[in-house]
C-alpha positions as CSV (number, residue, x, y, z in Angstrom):
1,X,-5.7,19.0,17.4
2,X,-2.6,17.3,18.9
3,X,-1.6,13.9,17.5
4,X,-2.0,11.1,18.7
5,X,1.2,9.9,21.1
6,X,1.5,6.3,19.9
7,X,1.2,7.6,16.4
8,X,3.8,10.2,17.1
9,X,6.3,8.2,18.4
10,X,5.9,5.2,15.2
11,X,6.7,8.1,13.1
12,X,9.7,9.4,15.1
13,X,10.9,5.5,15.1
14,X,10.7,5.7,11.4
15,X,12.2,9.2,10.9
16,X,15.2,7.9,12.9
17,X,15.9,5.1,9.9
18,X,16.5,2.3,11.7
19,X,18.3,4.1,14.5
20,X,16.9,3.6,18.0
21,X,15.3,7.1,19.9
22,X,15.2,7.4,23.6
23,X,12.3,8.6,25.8
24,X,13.4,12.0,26.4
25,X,13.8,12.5,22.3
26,X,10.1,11.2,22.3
27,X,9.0,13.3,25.3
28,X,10.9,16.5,23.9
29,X,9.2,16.2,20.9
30,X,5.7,15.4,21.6
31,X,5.8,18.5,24.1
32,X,6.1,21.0,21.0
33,X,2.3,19.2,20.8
34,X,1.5,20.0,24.4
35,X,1.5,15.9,25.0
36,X,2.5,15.7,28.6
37,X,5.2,13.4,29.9
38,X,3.0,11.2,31.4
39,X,0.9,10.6,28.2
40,X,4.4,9.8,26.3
41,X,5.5,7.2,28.9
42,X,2.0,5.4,28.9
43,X,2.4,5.4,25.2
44,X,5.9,3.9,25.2
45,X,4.4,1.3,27.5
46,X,1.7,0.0,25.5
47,X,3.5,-0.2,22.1
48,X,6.0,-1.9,23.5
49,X,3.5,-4.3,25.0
50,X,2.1,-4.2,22.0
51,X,4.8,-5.7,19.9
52,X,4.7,-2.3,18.0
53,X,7.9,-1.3,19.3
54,X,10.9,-2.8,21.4
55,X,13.4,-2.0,23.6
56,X,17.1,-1.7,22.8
57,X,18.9,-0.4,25.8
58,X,17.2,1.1,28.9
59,X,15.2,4.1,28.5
60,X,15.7,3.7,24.2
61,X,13.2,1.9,21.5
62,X,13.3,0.9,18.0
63,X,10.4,-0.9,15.7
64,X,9.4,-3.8,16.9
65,X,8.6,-7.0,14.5
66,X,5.1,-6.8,14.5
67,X,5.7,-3.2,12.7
68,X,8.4,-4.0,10.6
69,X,6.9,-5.1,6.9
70,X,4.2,-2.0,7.5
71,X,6.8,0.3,8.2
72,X,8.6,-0.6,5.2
73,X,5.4,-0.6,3.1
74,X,4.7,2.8,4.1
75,X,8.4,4.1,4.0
76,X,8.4,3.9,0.3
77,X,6.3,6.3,-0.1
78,X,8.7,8.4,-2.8
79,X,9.2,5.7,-4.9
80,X,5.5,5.0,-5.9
81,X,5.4,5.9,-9.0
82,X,8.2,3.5,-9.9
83,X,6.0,0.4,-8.9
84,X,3.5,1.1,-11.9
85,X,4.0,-0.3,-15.1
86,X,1.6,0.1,-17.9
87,X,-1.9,-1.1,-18.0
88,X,-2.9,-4.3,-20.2
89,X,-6.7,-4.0,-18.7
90,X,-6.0,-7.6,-16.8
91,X,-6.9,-7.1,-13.5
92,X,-5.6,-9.3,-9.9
93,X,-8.2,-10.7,-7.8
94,X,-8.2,-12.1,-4.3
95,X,-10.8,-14.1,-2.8
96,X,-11.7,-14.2,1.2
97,X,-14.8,-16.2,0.8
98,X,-13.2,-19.3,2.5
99,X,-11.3,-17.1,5.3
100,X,-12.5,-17.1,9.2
101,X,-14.2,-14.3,10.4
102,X,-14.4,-14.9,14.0
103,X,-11.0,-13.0,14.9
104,X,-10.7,-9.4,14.8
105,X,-7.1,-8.9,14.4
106,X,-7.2,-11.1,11.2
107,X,-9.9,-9.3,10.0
108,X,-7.9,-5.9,10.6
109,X,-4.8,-7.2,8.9
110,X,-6.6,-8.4,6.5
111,X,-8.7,-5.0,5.9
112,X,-5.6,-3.2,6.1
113,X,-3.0,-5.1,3.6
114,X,-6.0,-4.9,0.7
115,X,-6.8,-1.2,1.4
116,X,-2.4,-0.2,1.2
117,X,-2.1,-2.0,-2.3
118,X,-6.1,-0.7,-3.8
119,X,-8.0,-3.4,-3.8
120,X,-11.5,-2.7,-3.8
121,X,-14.6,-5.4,-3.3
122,X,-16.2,-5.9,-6.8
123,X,-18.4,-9.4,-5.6
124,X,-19.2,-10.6,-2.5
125,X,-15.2,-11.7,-1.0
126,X,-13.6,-11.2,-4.5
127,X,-11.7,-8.2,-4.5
128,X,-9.4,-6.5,-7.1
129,X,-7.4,-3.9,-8.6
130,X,-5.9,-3.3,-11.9
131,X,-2.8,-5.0,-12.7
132,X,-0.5,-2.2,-13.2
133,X,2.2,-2.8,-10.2
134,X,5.7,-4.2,-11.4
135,X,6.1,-7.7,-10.6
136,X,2.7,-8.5,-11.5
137,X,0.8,-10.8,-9.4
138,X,3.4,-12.9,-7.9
139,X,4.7,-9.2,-6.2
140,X,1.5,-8.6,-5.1
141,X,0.7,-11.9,-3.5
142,X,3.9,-11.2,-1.5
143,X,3.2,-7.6,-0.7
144,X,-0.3,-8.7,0.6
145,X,0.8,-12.0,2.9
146,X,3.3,-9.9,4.3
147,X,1.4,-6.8,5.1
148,X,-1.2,-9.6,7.2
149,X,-3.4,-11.4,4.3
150,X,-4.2,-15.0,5.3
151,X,-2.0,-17.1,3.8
152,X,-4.9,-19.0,3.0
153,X,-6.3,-15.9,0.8
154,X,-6.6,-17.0,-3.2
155,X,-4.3,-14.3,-5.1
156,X,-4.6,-14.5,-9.2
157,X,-4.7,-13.1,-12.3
158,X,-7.7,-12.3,-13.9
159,X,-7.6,-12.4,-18.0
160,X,-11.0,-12.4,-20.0
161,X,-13.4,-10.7,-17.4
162,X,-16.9,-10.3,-19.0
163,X,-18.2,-7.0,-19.9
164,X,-20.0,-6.0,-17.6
165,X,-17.9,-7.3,-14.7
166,X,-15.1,-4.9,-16.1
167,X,-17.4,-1.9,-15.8
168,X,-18.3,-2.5,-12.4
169,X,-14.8,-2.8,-11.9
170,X,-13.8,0.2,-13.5
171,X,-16.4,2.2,-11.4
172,X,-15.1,0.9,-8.1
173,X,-12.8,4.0,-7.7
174,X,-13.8,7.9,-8.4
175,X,-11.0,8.6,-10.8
176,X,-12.0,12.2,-11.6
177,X,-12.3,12.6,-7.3
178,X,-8.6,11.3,-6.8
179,X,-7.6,13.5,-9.9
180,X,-9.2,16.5,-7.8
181,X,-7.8,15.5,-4.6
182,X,-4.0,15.2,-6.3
183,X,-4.5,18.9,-7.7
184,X,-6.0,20.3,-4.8
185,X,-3.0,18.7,-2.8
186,X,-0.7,19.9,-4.8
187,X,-1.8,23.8,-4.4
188,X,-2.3,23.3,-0.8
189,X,1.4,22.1,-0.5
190,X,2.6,24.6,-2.6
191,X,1.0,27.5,-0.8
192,X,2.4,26.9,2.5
193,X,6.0,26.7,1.2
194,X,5.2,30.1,-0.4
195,X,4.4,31.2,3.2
196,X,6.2,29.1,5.7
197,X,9.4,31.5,5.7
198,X,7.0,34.0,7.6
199,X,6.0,31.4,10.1
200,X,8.3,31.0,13.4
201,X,10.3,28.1,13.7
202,X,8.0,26.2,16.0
203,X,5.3,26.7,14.4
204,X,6.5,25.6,11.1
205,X,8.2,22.3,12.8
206,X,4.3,21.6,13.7
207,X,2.6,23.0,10.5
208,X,5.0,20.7,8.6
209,X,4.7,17.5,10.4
210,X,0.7,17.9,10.2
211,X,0.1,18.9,7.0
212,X,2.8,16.4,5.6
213,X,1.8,13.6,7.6
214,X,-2.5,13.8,6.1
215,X,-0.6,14.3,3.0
216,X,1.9,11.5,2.5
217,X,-1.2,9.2,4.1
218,X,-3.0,9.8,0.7
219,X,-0.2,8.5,-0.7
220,X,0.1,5.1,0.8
221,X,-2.9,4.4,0.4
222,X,-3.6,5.3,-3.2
223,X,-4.3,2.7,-5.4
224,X,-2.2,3.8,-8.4
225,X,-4.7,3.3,-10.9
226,X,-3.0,3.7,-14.7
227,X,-4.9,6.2,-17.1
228,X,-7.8,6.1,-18.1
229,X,-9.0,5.6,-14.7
230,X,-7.3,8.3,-13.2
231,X,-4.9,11.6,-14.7
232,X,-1.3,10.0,-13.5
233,X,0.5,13.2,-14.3
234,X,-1.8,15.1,-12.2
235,X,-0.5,12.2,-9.1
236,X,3.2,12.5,-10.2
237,X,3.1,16.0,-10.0
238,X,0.9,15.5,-6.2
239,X,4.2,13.4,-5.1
240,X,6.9,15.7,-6.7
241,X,5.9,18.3,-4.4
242,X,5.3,16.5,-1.8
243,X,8.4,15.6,-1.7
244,X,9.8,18.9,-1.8
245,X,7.5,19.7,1.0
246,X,9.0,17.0,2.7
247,X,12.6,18.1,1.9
248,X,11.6,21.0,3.7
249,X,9.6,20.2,6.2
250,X,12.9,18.0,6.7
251,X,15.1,20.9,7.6
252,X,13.0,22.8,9.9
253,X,13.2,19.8,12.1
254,X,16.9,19.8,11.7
255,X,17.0,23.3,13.2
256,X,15.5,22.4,16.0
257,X,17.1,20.8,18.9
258,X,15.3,17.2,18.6
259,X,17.6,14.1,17.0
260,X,14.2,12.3,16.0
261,X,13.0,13.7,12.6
262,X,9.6,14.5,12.1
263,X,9.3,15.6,9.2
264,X,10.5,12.8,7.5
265,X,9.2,10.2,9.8
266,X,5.9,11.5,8.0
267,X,7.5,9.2,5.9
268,X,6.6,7.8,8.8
269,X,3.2,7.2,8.9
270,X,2.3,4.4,10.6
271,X,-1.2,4.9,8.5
272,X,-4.3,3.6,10.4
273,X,-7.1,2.5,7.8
């Protein structure tokens, strides 16, 4: 199944590292995923209109504003594992009980900037996550406004939860699932790069951007939850070699005759919840 062309060209923008792309890098590109011409200009068209992306000289584009704080969210991918700190069992709440639900695109935003930092609903409008990110809650708070939470949203730290309100809270993820799916991952990732030397070059450009794209989307939108809820060494191992996939996946695309880089736009992900 070919990508989507909207999608594909937010993750050449972001491959390119702040550097602008033109159409004809966008259209040479998506043709390797049999997207026609036509489908790539449309595409151009309504993320521009869309605020997604903008235009920097004739016939070129770069991110546009409305992108900018989720593309850097999701561009940090790699360095993950460096926003955890160690677990003290407190857990961050926020609470939407008092936000408007009338408008769509807040409720999207809003959706979306809980589900990229792990918060899960535990009561009606309170929702949390453990508090295991560096910078504590004051970080998150200003993760979560700028990824599209209502300012209006209450973000605090919760100390001295009862019981029984910490078991539900614990059981909000399946930590033995995400320990599964970081193995399983990991052996996925490493048998293709066993294989991918037999594969012509076009079809490992493709096979690369695919496969690392799905993958580095479990990455941003893992909760990084500290032991015991999940096995952290089996995730650190899930992002070490996915980042050596990426490495590679990297160079095929520098082979090829394309400026934009795929592969590392998978960085790229502009990740749709």
């Amino acid at each position: 199944m070919s990508p989507n062309p909207r999608h594909l060209i937010q993750k050449l923008l972001l491959g390119a590292e702040g550097e602008p792309i033109s159409a004809r890098d966008a259209i040479a590109a998506c043709a390797l995923f049999g997207i026609r011409e036509n489908s790539v200009r449309v595409a151009l068209a309504r993320l521009a209109a869309a605020g997604m992306i903008e235009a920097e000289t004739r016939g070129t584009y770069r991110i546009g504003r409305k992108a900018v704080e989720l593309a850097e969210n999701v561009r940090t991918w790699r360095s993950a594992e460096s926003r955890v700190r160690r677990w003290s069992g407190k857990w961050i709440g926020v609470h939407t009980g008092a936000l408007g639900r009338s408008d769509r695109t807040a409720l999207r935003q809003r959706g979306r900037a809980l589900a990229l930092l792990g918060f899960r609903e535990l009561d009606r409008d309170l929702f949390v996550r453990p508090d295991n990110l560096l910078g504590g809650v004051t970080e998150v708070r200003a993760r979560l406004y700028k990824l599209g939470l209502d300012g209006e949203a209450a973000v605090f730290l919760m100390d001295g939860v009862d019981e029984e309100r910490d078991a539900r809270a614990r059981a909000l993820w399946n930590g033995k699932s995400l320990t599964r799916s970081y193995v399983q991952w990991r052996q996925r990732l490493q048998k293709w790069l066993s294989t991918a030397e037999d594969l012509d070059l076009e079809s490992a450009a493709r096979e690369s951007f695919l496969l690392g794209n799905e993958a580095i989307r479990h990455v941003v939108f893992d909760p990084l939850l500290p032991d015991p809820l999940t096995d952290v060494d089996a995730r650190r191992a899930f992002v070490a070699t996915l980042v050596e996939f990426d490495r590679a996946g990297h160079a095929i695309w520098q082979k090829l005759a394309y400026r934009p880089r795929l592969e590392e736009a998978g960085e790229g992900a502009f990740v749709h919840h």
